[in-house]
Legacy VTK file of the C-alpha trace (Angstrom):
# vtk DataFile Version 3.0
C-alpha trace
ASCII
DATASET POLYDATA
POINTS 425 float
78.861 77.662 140.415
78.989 77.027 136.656
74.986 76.745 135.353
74.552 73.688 133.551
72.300 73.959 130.692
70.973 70.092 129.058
70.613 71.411 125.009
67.734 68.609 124.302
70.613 67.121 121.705
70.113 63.090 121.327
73.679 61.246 121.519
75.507 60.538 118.558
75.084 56.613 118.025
78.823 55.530 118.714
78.183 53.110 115.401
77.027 56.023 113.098
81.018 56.696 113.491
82.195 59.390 110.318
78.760 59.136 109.067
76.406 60.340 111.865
79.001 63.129 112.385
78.760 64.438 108.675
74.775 64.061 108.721
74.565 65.872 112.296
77.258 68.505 110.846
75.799 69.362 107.553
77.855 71.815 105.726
80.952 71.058 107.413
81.955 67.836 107.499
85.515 65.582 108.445
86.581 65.996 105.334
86.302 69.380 105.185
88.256 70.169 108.261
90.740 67.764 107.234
91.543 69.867 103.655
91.750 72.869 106.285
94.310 70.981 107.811
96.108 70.639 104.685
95.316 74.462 103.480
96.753 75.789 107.496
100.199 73.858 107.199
102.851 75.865 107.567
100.976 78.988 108.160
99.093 77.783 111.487
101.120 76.916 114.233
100.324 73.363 115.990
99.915 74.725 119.620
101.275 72.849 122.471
99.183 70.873 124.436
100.343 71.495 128.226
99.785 69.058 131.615
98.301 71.280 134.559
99.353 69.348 137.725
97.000 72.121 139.685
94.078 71.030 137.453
94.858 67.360 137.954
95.111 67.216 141.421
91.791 69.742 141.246
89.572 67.210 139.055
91.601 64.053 140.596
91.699 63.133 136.209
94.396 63.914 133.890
94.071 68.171 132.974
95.504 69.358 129.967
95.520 72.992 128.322
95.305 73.624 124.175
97.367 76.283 124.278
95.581 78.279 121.042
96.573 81.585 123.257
100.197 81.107 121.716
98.732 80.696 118.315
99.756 83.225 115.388
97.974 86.887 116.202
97.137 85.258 119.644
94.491 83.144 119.118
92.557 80.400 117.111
90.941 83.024 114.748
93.515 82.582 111.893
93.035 78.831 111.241
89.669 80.279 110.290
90.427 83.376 108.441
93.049 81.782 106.342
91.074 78.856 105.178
87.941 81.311 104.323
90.074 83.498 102.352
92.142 80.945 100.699
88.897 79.540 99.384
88.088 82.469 97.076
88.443 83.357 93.396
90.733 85.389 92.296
87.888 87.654 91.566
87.007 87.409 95.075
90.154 88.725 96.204
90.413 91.575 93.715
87.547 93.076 95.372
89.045 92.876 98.762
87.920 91.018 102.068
85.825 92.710 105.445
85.088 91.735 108.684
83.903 92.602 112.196
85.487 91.999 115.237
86.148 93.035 118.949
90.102 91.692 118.173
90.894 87.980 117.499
88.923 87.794 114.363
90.041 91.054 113.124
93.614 90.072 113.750
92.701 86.452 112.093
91.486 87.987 108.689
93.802 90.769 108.897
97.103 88.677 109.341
95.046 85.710 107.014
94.497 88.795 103.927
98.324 89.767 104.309
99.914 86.411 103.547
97.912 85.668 100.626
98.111 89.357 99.161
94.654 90.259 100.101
93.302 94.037 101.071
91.385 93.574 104.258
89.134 95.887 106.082
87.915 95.495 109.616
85.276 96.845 111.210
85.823 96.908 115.042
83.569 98.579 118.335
84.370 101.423 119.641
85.360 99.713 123.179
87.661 96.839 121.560
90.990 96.886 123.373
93.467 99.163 121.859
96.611 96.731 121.679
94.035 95.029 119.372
93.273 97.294 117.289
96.758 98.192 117.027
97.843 94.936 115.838
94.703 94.574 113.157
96.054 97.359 111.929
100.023 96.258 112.139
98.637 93.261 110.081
97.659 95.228 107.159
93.919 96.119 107.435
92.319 99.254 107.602
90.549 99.293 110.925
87.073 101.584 111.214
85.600 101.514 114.704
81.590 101.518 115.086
79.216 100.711 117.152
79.397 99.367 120.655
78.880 95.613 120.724
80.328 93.441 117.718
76.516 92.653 116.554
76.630 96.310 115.223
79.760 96.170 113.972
78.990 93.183 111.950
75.992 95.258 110.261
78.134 98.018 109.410
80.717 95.096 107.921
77.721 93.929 106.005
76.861 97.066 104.948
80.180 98.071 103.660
80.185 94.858 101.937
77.119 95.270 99.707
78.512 98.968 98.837
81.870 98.094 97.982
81.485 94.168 96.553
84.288 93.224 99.257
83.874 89.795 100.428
82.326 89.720 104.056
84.476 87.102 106.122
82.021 86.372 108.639
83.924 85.423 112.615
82.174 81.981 112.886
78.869 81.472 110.460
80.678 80.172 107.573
81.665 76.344 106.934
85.016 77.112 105.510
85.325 79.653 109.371
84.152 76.127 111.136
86.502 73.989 109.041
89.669 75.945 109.878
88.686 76.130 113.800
87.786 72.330 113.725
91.375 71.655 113.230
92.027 72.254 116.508
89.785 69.315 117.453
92.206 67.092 114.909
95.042 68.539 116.863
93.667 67.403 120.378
93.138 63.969 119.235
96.685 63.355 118.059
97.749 65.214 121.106
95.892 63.544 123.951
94.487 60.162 122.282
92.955 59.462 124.974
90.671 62.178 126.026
87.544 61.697 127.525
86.066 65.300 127.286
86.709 68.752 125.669
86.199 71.969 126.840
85.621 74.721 124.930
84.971 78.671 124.793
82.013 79.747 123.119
81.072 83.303 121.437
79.248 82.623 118.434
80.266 78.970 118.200
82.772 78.604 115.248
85.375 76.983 117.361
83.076 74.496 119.294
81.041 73.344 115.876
84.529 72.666 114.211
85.882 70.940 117.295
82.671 69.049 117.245
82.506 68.068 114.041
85.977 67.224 113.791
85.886 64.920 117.243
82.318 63.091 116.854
82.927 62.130 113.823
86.307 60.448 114.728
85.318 59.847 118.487
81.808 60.082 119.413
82.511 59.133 123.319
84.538 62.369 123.829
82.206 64.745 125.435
82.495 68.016 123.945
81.096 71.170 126.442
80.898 74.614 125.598
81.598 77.107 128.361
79.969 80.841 128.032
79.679 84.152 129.727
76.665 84.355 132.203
76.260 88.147 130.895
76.402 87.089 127.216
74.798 83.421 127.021
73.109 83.292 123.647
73.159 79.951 122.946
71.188 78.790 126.494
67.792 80.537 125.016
68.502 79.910 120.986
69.104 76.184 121.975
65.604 76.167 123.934
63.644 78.170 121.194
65.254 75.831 118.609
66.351 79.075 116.610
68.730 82.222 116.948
67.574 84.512 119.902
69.446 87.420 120.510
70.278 89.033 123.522
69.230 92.526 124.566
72.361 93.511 126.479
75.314 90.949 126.751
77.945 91.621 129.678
80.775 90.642 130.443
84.678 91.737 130.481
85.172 88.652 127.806
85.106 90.486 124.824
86.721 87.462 122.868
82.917 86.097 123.772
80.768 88.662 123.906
78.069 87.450 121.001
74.750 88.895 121.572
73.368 85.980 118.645
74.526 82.597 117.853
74.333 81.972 113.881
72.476 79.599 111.791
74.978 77.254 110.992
76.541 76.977 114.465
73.826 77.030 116.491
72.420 73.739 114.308
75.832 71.892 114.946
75.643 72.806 118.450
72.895 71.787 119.069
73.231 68.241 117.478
77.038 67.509 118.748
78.254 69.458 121.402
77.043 67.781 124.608
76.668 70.505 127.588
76.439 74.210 127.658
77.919 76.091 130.631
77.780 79.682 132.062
80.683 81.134 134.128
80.323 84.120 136.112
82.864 87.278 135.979
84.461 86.555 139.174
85.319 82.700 137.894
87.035 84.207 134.741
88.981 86.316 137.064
89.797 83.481 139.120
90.890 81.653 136.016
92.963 84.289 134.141
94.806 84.226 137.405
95.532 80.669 137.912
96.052 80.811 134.242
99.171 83.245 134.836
100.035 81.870 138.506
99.882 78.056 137.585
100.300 77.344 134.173
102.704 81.024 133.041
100.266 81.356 130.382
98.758 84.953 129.823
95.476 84.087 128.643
92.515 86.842 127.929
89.193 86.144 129.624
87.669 84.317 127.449
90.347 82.187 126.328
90.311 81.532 130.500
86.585 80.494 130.313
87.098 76.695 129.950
89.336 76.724 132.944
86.479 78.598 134.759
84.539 76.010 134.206
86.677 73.350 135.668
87.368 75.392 138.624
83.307 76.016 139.253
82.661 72.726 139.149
85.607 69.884 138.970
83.346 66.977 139.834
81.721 67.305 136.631
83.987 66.080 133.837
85.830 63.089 133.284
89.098 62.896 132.821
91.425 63.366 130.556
90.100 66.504 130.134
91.509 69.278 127.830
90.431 72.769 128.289
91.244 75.150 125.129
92.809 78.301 125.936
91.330 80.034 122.714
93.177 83.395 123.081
95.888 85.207 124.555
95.456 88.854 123.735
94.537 90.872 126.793
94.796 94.493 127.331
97.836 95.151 129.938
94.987 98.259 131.678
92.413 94.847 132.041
94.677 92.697 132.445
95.822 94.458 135.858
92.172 95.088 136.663
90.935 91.206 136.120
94.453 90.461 138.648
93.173 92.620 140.993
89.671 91.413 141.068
90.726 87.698 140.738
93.237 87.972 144.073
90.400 89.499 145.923
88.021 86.696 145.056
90.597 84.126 145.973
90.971 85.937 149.006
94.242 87.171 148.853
92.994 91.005 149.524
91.763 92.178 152.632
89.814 95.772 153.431
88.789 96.799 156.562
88.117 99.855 158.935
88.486 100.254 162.762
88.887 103.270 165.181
91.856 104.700 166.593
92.436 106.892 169.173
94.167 109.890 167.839
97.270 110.279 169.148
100.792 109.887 168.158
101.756 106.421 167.518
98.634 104.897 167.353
98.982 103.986 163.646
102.378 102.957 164.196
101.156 100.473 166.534
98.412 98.783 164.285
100.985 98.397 161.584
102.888 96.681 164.095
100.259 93.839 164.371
99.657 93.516 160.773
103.576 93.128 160.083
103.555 90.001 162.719
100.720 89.102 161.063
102.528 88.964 158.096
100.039 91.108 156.021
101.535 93.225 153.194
99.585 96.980 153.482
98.669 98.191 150.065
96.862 101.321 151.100
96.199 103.263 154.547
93.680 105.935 154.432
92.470 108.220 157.377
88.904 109.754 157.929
88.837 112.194 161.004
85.460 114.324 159.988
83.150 111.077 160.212
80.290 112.296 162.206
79.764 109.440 164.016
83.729 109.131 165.082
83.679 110.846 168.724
86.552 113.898 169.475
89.477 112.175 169.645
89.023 109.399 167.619
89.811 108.635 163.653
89.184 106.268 161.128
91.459 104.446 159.241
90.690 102.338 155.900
92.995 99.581 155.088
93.884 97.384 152.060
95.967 94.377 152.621
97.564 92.145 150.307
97.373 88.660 152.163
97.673 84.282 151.039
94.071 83.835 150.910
90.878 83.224 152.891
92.517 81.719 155.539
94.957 84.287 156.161
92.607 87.159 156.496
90.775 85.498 158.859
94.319 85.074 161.050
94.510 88.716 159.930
91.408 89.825 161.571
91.818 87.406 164.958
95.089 88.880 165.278
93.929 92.474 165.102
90.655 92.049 167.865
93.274 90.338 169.853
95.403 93.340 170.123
92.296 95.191 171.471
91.105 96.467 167.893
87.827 96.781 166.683
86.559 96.172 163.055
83.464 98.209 161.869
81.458 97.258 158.939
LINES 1 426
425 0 1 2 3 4 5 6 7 8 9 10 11 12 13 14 15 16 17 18 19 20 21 22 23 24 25 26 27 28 29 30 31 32 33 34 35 36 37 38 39 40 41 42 43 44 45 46 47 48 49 50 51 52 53 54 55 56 57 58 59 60 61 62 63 64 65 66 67 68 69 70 71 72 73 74 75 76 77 78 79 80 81 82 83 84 85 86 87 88 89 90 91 92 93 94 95 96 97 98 99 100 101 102 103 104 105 106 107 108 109 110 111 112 113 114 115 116 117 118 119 120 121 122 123 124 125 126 127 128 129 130 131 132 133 134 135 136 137 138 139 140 141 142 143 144 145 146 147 148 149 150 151 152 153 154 155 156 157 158 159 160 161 162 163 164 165 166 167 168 169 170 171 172 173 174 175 176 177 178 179 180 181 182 183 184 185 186 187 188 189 190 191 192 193 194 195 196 197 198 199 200 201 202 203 204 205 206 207 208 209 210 211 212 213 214 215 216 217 218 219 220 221 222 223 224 225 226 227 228 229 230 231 232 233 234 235 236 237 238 239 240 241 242 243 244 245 246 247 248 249 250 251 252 253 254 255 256 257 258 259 260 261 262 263 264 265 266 267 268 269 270 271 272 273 274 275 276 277 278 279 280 281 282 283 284 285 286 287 288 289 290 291 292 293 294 295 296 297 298 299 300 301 302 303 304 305 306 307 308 309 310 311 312 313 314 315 316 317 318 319 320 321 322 323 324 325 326 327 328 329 330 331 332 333 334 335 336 337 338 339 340 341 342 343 344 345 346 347 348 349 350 351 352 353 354 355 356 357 358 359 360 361 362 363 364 365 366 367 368 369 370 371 372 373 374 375 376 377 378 379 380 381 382 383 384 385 386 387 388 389 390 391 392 393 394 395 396 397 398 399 400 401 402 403 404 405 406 407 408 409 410 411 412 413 414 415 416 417 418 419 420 421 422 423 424
C-alpha cells in the first residue's frame, strides 16, 4: 500500500484566493507561471489530457492522464529549461549554460540551449540510461558522466560552473525552473475544469511547487498530492525536520525521481501547498508502467508511472476527477523489458514452479500436456537430475509459465495435483 505521509501544512483559506497562493509561494508566484506560459508558446507542446476508463471504473470517479510523457525530449523538463534560459542576459549566454541530470533535465536544458543558440553542458551519472544520454547529446550538449547518484553530479555541475563562469541551470531549485513546470498546472485547469485532485511525481519537487502554485492560487479546493519512491523519499523526513534532509542511499529503478535532497525553495512551497505526500513501492511502479502500456498505449518511464501507482495502491483515497501526470516517457528499452517482466509477475500473470518426475521417456511430454489444457503458455523448462535429495530414477524439472493472472495460476496448480503431480517448494 501507498504510505501516506500528513506534511503538518495548514489549508489554504479558500478566500485568500490569488493572494494566499503568492504569499504561501514566495518567489514564484501566478504571475510568474503565467509569463512562462507566454515565454513556452510555440516551443512547448500542450500535452493531451487522456480519459482512463480502467482508472475510472478503478476509483469509481472520473481518471484522467497529463500526458507530459509525449512532451518535447519526453518529458516536462523543457517547460523548465527553456524559461530558465530564456531569462538570461546576453552575457549570461555568452558564457554558456550547465546542468546535472540522470536524463529528462539534461535533455530539457540541452534541447532548451539549442533553440535559443545557447552552448550547454551536462553533467550526467555514470548509471543514467544510455538512450538518454544519447539524446542529451543529439540535442547539442556536451555530456560528461560522474558520479553515481545525480546529488554528485550536481556538485561536479557546480563545480564546473564556478571554474568556467557557465550559468548552472539547476533541475528544480530555481523560480524561473518552478514557473515553467507550473504551467502544466494552468494546462490541467483548462483541460479538466473540474478537477477535484492532482497527482503528481515528485524528485526534487520543481514540478509539484509549480503545479501548486499555479492551481491554489486559481483553485484552492483542488487537492494537490505528491507521489515518491519508497527507496528515495526525501521530502517525508525534510517536511518533518522543517528543513532539507538528505538521504544516505536513495533506491529505486525511478531514476526520473531519484533525489537524495529536496531544495530550499521547493521544499518551502511544498510544504505550504501541496496537500499529501505518498510513497510507492518498486513493485507498484512496475505494476503501473504496465497498465500504463496495457491500458492507456502510453510508454511511460517509472517515474512518470508513479502517480498511477499511487492510484492503483490505494483508489479509495482521492476524489474524483482526478488527473494523474505522466511526467516522462523516456525509458530504456533493456529496463523497460525488465520493469514488464517484473510488473506481469506481480500481477500474477507468471508462474514458477518445481515438481518430480519419474524419469522415463514421455514423462515431460505428459506434464506439458496438462499445462496446454490448462491453457498455460511455457516460457522456460529446465531439468535438474543430480539433486541429492531426488531418489534414482527421479528428476526435477523447473518451470516458468506465462499465465492471465492470480487466478489462473491457481487453476494452473489445481490442474497439475489433479493429474497426480506434486509441487515442491
Amino acid at each position: 500500500m501507498a504510505a501516506r505521509v500528513d506534511d503538518g501544512a495548514d489549508p489554504v483559506d479558500p478566500g485568500d484566493g490569488d493572494d494566499g497562493a503568492r504569499e504561501a509561494a514566495g518567489a514564484v508566484t501566478l504571475e510568474a507561471v503565467r509569463a512562462a506560459q507566454q515565454t513556452l508558446s510555440g516551443v512547448a507542446r500542450v500535452t493531451a489530457l487522456e480519459g482512463s476508463r480502467f482508472l475510472t471504473d478503478l476509483l469509481a470517479a472520473p481518471a484522467h492522464l497529463k500526458c507530459e510523457n509525449l512532451q518535447r525530449t519526453g518529458s516536462f523538463k523543457v517547460r523548465g529549461g527553456y524559461v530558465r534560459i530564456a531569462g538570461l542576459s546576453a552575457a549570461e549566454r555568452s558564457a554558456g549554460v550547465v546542468a546535472a541530470s540522470a536524463g529528462n533535465h539534461a535533455q530539457g536544458v540541452a534541447l532548451a540551449a539549442s533553440l535559443l543558440g545557447v552552448r550547454s553542458t551536462v553533467f550526467m551519472p555514470e548509471g543514467a540510461p544510455l538512450p538518454k544520454v544519447a539524446a542529451t547529446r543529439d540535442y547539442g550538449a556536451e555530456v560528461r558522466m560522474c558520479g553515481d547518484v545525480v546529488d554528485e553530479t550536481l556538485r561536479a555541475a557546480q563545480e564546473y560552473a564556478r571554474e568556467s563562469g557557465a550559468v548552472f541551470i539547476h533541475p528544480f531549485d530555481h523560480p524561473d525552473i518552478i514557473a515553467g513546470q507550473g504551467t502544466v498546472g494552468l494546462e490541467i485547469l483548462e483541460q479538466c475544469p473540474e478537477v477535484r485532485t492532482i497527482v503528481v511525481g515528485m524528485g526534487g519537487g520543481g514540478l509539484a511547487a509549480g503545479i501548486a502554485v499555479a492551481v491554489k492560487a486559481l483553485r484552492p479546493d483542488v487537492r494537490v498530492v505528491g507521489v515518491q519512491a519508497a527507496g528515495s523519499a526525501a521530502f517525508p523526513p525534510s517536511l518533518a525536520a522543517g528543513h532539507p534532509v538528505a538521504l544516505d542511499a536513495p533506491t529505486t529503478m525511478a531514476d526520473g525521481i531519484k533525489v537524495g535532497r529536496p531544495g530550499d525553495l521547493t521544499l518551502r512551497i511544498v510544504s505550504e501547498l501541496v496537500d499529501e505526500i505518498r510513497t510507492v513501492t518498486e513493485d507498484e511502479l512496475s505494476s503501473a508502467l504496465l497498465l500504463c502500456l496495457e491500458r492507456a498505449k502510453l510508454v511511460v518511464e517509472p517515474a512518470g508511472a508513479s502517480s498511477v501507482a499511487a492510484l492503483l495502491a490505494d483508489p479509495g483515497a482521492f476524489d474524483g476527477p482526478v488527473v494523474a501526470v505522466l511526467s516522462g516517457g523516456n525509458v530504456d528499452p533493456l529496463l523497460m523489458q525488465r520493469v514488464l517482466r517484473h510488473g506481469m509477475a506481480a500481477a500474477g500473470r507468471y508462474l514458477s514452479l518445481r515438481l518430480r518426475l519419474t524419469d522415463h521417456p514421455g514423462a515431460l511430454a505428459s506434464l506439458l500436456r496438462v499445462l496446454s489444457e490448462a491453457d498455460a503458455n511455457v516460457l522456460d523448462v529446465s531439468h535438474a537430475r543430480t539433486n541429492p535429495r531426488l531418489g534414482l530414477t527421479e528428476v526435477e524439472v523447473e518451470l516458468h509459465l506465462e499465465t492471465k493472472g492470480p487466478g489462473h495460476c491457481a487453476e494452473v496448480a489445481t490442474a497439475l495435483r489433479a493429474a497426480g503431480y506434486t509441487i515442491t517448494p
